[in-house]
C-alpha positions in Angstrom: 44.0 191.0 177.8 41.3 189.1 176.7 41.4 185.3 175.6 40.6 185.0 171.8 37.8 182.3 172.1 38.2 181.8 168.5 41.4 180.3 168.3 39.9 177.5 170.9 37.0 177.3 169.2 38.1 176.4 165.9 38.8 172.6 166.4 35.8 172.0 168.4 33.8 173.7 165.8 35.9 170.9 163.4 35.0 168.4 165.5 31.0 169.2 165.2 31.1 169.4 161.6 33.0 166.1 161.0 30.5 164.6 163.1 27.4 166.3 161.2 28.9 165.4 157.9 29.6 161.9 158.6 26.2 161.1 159.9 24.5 162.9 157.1 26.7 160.6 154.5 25.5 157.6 156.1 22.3 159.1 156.4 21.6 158.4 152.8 18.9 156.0 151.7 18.9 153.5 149.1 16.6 154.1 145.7 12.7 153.1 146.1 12.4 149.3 145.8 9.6 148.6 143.7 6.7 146.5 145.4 8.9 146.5 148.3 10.4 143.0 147.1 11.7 143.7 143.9 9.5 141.9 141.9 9.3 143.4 138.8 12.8 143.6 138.5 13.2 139.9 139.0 10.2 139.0 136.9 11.8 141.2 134.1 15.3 139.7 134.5 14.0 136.1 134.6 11.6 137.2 131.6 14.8 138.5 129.5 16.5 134.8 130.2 13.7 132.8 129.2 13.0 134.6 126.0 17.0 134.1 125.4 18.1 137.2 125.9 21.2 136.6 128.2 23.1 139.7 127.7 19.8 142.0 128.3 19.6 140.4 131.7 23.0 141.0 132.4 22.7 144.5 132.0 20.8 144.4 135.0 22.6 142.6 137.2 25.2 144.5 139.4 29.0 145.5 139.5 29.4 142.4 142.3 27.8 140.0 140.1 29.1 140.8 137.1 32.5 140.9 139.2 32.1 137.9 140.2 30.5 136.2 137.2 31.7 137.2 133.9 29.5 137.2 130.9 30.6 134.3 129.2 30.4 132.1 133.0 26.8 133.6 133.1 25.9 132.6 129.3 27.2 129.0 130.1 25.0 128.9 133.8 21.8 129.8 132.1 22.7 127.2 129.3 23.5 124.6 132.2 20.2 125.8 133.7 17.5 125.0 131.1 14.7 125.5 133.7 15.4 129.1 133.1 14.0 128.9 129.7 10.4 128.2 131.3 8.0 130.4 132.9 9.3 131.0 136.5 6.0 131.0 139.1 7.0 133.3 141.8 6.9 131.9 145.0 7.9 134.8 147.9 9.8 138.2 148.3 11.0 139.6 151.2 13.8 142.5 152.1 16.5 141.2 154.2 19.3 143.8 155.7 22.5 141.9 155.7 25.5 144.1 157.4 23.9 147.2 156.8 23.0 146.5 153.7 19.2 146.6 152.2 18.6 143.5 150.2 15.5 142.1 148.6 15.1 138.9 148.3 13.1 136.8 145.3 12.0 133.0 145.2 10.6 131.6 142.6 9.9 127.8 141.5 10.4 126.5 137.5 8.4 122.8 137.5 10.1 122.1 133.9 12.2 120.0 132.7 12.5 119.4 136.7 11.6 121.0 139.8 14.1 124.1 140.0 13.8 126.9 143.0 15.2 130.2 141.4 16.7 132.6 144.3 17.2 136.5 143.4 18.9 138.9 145.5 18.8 142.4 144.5 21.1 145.4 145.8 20.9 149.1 144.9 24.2 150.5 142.8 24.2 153.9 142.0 19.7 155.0 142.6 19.0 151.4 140.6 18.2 148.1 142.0 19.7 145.1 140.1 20.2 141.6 140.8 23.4 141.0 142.8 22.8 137.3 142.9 21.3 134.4 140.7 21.1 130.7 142.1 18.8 127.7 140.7 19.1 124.7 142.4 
């Protein structure tokens, strides 16, 4: 009688496809960053502050940030944060992979009321990049 090479088959053949379906889920890439810094999605959020329009600019920012910064806290750090009612000047851009993860980066510099540097990071959440973190300083 002749061994049924099936039988033994069967959970190497599970094996190979765990493997092939785990590397193709990793596999995935992250949504086209525009300008390859993000730019125009800073300059837009930093835009929608300075004209006053706090919660437009939140609706871009991400799941983390908002997670970690509520609405109301982020109405009350732009008002703490006059700077961010004048025109930003942007200053450098540059992608940064932090634990696996592809970041842009965004620096810009507000000379008014006083000398401010403005630092965006932006993370993609479901094909879209937003802005994961806001810090003027």
């Amino acid at each position: 009688m002749k061994p049924d090479l099936t039988v033994k088959a069967l959970p190497w053949l599970r094996r190979v496809l765990l493997v092939a379906f785990v590397l193709s889920a990793g596999c995935g890439s992250e949504p086209p960053l525009p300008e390859e810094t993000g730019r125009p999605i800073a300059d837009t959020f930093l835009e929608e502050i300075r004209k006053g329009n706090v919660d437009t600019a939140w609706n871009g920012t991400s799941a983390e940030f908002k997670s970690l910064m509520g609405l109301d806290s982020f109405r009350r750090y732009v008002k703490s944060h006059p700077a961010l009612k004048n025109p930003a000047n942007f200053q450098e851009g540059k992608r940064i992979d932090k634990l696996q993860l592809k970041l842009a980066e965004c620096v810009y510099s507000i000379e008014k009321p006083k000398a401010t540097r403005v630092r965006l990071v932006l993370a993609p959440e479901n094909d879209v990049w937003k802005v994961e973190r806001l810090e003027a300083e």
